[in-house]
C-alpha positions as CSV (number, residue, x, y, z in Angstrom):
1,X,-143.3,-28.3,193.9
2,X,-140.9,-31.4,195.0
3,X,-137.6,-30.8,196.0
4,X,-135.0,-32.4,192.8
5,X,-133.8,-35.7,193.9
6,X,-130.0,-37.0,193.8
7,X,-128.7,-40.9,194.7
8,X,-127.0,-41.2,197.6
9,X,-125.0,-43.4,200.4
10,X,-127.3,-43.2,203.2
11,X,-126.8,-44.6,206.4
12,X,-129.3,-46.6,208.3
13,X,-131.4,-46.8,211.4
14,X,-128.5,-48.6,213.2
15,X,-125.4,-46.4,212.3
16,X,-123.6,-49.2,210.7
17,X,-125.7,-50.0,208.0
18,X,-126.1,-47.9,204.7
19,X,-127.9,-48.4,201.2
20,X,-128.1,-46.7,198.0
21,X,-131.2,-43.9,198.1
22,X,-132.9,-40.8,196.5
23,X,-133.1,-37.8,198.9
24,X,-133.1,-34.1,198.1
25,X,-130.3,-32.4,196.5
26,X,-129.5,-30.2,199.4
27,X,-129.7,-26.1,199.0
28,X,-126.6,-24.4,199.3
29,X,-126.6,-21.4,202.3
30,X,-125.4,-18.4,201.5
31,X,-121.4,-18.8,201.9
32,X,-121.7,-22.2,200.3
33,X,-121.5,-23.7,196.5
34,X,-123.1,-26.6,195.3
35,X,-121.1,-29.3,193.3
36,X,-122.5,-32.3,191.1
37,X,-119.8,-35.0,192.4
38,X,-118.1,-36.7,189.5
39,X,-116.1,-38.6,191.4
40,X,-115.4,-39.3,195.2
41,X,-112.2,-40.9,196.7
42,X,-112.5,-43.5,199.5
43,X,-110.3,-42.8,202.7
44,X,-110.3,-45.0,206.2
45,X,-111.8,-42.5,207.9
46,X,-114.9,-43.2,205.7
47,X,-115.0,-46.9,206.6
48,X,-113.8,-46.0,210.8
49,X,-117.5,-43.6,211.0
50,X,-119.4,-45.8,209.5
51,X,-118.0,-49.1,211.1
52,X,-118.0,-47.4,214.2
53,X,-121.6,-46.0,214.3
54,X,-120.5,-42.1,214.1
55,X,-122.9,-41.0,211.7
56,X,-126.4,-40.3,212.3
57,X,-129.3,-42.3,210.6
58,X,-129.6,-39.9,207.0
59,X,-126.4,-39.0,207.4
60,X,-124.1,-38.9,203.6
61,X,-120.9,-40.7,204.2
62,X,-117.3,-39.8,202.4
63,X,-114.8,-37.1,202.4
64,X,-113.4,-36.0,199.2
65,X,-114.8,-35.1,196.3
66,X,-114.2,-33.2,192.8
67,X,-116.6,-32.0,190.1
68,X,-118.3,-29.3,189.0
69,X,-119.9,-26.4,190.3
70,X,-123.9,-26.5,189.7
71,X,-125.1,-23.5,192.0
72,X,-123.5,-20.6,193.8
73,X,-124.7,-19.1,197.2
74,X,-125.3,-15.5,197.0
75,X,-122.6,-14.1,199.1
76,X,-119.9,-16.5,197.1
77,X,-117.7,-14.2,195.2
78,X,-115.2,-15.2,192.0
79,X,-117.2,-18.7,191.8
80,X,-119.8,-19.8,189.0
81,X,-121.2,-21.9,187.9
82,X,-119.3,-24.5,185.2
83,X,-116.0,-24.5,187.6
84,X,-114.0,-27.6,188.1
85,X,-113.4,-27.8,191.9
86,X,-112.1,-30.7,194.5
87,X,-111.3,-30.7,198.2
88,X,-113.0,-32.4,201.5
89,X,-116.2,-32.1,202.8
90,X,-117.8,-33.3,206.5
91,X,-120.7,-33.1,208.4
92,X,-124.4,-34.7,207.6
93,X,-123.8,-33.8,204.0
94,X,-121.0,-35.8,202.6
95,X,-119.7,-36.6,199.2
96,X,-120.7,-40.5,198.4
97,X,-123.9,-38.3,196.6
98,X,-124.3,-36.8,193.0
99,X,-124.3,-33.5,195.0
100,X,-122.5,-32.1,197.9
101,X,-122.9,-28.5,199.4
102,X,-119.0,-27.1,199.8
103,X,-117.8,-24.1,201.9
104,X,-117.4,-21.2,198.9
105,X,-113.8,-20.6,200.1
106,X,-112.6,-23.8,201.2
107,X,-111.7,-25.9,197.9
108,X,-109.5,-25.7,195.0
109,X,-109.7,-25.2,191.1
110,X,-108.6,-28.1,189.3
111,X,-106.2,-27.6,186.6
112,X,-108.0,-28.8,182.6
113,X,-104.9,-31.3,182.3
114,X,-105.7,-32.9,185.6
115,X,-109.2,-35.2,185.5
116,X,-112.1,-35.6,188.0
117,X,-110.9,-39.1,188.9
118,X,-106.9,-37.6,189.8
119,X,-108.3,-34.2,191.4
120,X,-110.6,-36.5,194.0
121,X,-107.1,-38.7,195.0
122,X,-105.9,-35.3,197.0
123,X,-108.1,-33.4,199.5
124,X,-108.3,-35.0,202.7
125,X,-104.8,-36.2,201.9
126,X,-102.9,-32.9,200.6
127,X,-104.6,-30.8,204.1
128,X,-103.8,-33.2,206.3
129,X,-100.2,-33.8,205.2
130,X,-99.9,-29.5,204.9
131,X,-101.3,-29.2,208.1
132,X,-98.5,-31.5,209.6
133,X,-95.8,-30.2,208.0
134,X,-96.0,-26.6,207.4
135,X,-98.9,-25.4,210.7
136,X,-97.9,-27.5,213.1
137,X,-94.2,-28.3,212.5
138,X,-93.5,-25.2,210.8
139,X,-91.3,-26.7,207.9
140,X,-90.0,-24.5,205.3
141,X,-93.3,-24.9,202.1
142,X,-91.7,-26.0,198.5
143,X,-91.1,-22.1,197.4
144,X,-89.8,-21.3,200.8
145,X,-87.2,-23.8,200.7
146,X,-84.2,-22.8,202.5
147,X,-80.7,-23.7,201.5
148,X,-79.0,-25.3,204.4
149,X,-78.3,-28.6,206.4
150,X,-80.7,-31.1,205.1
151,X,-82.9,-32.2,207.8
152,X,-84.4,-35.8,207.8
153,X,-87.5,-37.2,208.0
154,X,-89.4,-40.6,209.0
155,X,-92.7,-40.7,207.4
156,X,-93.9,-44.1,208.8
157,X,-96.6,-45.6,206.5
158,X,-95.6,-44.4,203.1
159,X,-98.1,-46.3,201.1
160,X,-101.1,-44.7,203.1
161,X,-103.1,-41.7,201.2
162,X,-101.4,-39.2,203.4
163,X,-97.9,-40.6,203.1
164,X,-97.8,-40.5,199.9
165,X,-98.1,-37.2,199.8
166,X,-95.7,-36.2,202.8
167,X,-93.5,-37.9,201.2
168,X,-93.7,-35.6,198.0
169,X,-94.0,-32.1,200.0
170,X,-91.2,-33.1,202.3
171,X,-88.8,-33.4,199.2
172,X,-90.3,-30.1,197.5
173,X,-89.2,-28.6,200.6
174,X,-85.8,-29.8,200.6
175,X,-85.7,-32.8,203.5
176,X,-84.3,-36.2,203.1
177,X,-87.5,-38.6,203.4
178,X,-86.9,-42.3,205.2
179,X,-90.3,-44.1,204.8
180,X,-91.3,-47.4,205.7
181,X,-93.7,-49.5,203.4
182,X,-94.2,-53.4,202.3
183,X,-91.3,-53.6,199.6
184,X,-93.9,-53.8,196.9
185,X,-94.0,-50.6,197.1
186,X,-90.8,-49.2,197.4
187,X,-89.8,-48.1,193.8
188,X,-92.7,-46.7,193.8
189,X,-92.5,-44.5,196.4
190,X,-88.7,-44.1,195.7
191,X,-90.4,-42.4,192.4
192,X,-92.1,-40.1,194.5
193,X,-89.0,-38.2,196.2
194,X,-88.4,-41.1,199.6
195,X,-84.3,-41.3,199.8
196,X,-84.9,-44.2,201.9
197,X,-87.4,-47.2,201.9
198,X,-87.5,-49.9,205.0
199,X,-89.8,-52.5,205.5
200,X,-92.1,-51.1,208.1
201,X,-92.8,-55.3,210.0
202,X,-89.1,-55.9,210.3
203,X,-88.4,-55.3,213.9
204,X,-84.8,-54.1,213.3
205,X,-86.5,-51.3,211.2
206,X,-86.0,-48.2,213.7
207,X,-82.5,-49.7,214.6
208,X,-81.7,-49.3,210.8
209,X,-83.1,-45.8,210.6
210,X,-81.1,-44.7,213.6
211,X,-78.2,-46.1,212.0
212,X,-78.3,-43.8,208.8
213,X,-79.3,-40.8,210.4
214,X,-76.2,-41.4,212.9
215,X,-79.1,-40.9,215.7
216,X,-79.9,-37.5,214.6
217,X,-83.8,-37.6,213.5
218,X,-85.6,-35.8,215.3
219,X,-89.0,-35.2,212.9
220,X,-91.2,-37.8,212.5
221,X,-94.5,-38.1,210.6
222,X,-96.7,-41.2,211.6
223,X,-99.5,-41.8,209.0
224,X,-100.8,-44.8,210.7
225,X,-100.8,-44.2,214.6
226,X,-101.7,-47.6,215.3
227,X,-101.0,-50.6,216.1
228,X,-98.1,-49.8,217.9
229,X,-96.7,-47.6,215.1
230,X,-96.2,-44.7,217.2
231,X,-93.8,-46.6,219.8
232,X,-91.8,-47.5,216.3
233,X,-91.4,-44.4,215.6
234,X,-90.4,-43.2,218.6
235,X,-87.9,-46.3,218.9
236,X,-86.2,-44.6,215.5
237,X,-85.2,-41.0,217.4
238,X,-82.1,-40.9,217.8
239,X,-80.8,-39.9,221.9
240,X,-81.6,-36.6,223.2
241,X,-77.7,-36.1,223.5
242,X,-77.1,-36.7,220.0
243,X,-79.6,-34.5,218.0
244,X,-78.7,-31.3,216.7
245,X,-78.7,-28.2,219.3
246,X,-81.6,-26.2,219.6
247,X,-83.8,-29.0,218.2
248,X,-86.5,-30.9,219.7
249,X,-88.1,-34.3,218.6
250,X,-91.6,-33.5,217.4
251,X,-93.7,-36.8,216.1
252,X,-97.0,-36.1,214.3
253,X,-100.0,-38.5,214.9
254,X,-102.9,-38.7,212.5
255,X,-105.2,-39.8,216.0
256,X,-108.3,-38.2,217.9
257,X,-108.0,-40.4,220.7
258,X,-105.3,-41.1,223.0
259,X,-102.7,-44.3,221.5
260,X,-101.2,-47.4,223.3
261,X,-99.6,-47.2,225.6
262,X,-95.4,-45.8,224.7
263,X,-92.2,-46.4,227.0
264,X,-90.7,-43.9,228.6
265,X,-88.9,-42.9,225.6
266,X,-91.9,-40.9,225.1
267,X,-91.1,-38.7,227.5
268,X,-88.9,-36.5,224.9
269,X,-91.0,-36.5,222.3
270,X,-93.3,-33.6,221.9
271,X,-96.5,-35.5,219.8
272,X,-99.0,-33.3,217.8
273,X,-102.5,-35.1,217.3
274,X,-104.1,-33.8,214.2
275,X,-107.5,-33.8,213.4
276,X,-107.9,-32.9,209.4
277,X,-111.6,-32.0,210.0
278,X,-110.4,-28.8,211.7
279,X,-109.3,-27.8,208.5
280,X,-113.1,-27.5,208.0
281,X,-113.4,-24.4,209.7
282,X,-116.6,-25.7,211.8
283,X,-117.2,-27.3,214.9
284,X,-117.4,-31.0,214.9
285,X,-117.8,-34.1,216.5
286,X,-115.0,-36.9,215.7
287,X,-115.2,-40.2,217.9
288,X,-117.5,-39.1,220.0
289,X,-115.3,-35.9,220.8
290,X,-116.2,-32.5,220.1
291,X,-113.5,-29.9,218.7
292,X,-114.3,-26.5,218.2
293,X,-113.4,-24.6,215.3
294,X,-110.2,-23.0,215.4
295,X,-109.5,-20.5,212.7
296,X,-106.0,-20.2,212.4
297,X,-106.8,-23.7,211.0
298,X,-108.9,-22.7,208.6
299,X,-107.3,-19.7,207.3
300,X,-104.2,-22.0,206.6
301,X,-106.5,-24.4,205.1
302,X,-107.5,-21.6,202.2
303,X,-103.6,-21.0,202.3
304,X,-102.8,-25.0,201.3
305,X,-105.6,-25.3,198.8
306,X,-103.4,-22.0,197.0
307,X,-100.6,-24.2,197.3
308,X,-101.9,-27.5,195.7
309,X,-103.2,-25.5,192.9
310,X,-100.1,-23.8,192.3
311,X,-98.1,-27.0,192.4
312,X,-100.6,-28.9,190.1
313,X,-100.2,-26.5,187.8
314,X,-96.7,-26.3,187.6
315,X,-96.8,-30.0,187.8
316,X,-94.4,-30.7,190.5
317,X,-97.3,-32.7,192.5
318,X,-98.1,-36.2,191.2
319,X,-101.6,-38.2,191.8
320,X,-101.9,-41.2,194.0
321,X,-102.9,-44.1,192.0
322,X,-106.5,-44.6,191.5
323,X,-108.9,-47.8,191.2
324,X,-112.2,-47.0,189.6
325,X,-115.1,-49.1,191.0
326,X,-118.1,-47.4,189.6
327,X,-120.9,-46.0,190.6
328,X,-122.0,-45.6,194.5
329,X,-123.6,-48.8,194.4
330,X,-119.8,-50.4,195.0
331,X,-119.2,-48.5,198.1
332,X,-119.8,-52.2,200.0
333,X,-117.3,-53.6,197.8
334,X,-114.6,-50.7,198.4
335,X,-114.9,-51.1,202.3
336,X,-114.4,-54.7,202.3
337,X,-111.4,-54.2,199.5
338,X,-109.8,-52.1,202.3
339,X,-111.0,-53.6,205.5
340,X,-109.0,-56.4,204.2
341,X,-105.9,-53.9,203.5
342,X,-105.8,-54.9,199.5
343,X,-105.9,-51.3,199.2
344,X,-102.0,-50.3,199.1
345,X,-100.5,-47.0,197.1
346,X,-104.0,-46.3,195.4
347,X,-107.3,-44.5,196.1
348,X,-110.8,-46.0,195.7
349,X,-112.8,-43.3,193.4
350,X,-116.4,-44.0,192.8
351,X,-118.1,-42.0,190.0
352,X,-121.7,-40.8,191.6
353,X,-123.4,-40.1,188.2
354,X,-122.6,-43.6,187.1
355,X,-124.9,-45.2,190.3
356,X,-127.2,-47.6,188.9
357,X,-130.2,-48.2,191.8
């Protein structure tokens, strides 16, 4: 008997190419669920494998995902079939498909009130921005918020998928956000909690930010790490003689590979590189690098997926803005929209049962 067939993103002989294709709907294992993929958000990391040839020929592209559970491995407990679920997948099997196999622990429910297209515009984003801020920094979470000094932070790229939501957590949890962004954007962001907006391609920008913070930041969240944006950053810490005692400057970079090169300002900064596919709880392979799985990682992973569903709930967690393209067969279309950076404050959702071959 043939295996069923799904539509697919499916890339090429030459790592860079991909086309639209039926292949088998792949077979959960036994910790795994499988979910029919209603709609898939687009995030740069997407367009950096594929651009850069780190997928295999076969290999599904894409990251996040939400729909609706269709099978259930047999050592999967509390999940059945019929349940709405989101999150991030990786590996060979990713979501630009109609199906994608999911770890059975690693995902969240999505609330009725929130649609498929919203739940997609979190994953990747919400765990990476968690794992920044609450793992690796160790910042008080929303409901463990404690009343003191307000501490400020620099999320540098606002607009991104991931700023957008440090920008909300960080509030939640009781710090004053500074942000940079194109002023388009501001009010916007402004809307989401940021207490201060500057224009991230003025070169007086860290100057400004050092100014309002009297030279006291010291926590720094850099969503682009590129292009020099790290130096920036840096450039906005205020003097190791003026921030507050006992504190150190800690910058995180969103980066698997080392950055450009930084002045010897750097010296004082303690930088954390995250990788969000460790939140994946499996050993991978990201730019040619291979990281083990670590987890500590992926127990707090399960811990942050509690946490978005608890905050979607209660509604104190708003959805990045979303532009529909259609069905998979406008995935070309969505990485030239953001290879040319049109893409600003919104997420690129494809709906996979909508593909027309």
């Amino acid at each position: 008997m043939s295996q069923p067939q799904q539509v697919a993103i499916v890339i090429g002989s030459d790592k860079t190419s991909f086309s639209v294709k039926s292949i088998d709907i792949p077979k959960p294992e036994v910790d795994e669920i499988l979910v029919k993929v209603l709609a898939a958000a687009q995030n740069p990391i997407d367009l950096k494998t594929v651009e850069l040839g780190f997928l295999d020929e076969g290999f599904v592209p894409g990251c996040d995902y939400a729909g609706i559970v269709e099978e259930v491995g047999s050592s999967v407990k509390g999940v059945k079939k019929g349940d709405r679920v989101a999150g991030f997948q990786g590996g060979s099997y990713g979501t630009f498909a109609q199906f994608v196999r999911v770890d059975g622990k690693n995902f969240f429910r999505i609330p009725e009130e929130v649609s498929f297209d919203n739940a997609a515009s979190y994953g990747i984003a919400f765990q990476t921005a968690t794992l920044g801020l609450y793992h690796t920094l160790k910042l008080p979470e929303p409901y463990n918020a404690r009343d003191e000094e307000v501490t400020p932070i620099l999320v540098w790229g606002g607009a991104s998928s991931v700023g957008m939501v440090v920008i909300q957590l960080a509030k939640l949890s009781g710090l004053t956000v500074i942000t940079t962004a194109s002023q388009k954007n501001a009010e916007y962001l402004k809307s989401l909690g940021a207490d201060y907006v500057f224009p991230y391609n003025d070169p007086n920008t860290p100057a400004e930010i050092r100014k309002i913070t009297n030279g006291k930041l010291y926590l720094a969240y850099d969503t682009i790490s590129e292009k020099g944006t790290t130096q920036l950053v840096i450039d906005a810490f205020g003097a190791d003689s003026d921030i507050p005692k006992g504190k150190k400057k800690e910058l995180i970079n969103l980066r698997s590979v080392p950055c450009e090169a930084l002045d010897s300002k750097a010296d004082s900064v303690t930088r954390h590189r995250l990788l969000g596919s460790t939140l994946l709880g499996k050993d991978i392979t990201v730019y040619g690098i291979r990281v083990p799985a670590n987890p500590l990682v992926y127990a707090f992973s399960i811990h942050s997926y509690d946490l978005l569903e608890r905050l979607l709930k209660e509604k104190k967690l708003q959805h990045q803005r979303t532009k529909i393209l259609g069905g998979l067969e406008y995935v070309p279309e969505g990485f030239a929209y953001m290879k040319e950076g049109k893409n600003s404050a919104e997420k690129i959702i494809y709906r996979p049962a909508e593909t027309k071959q």
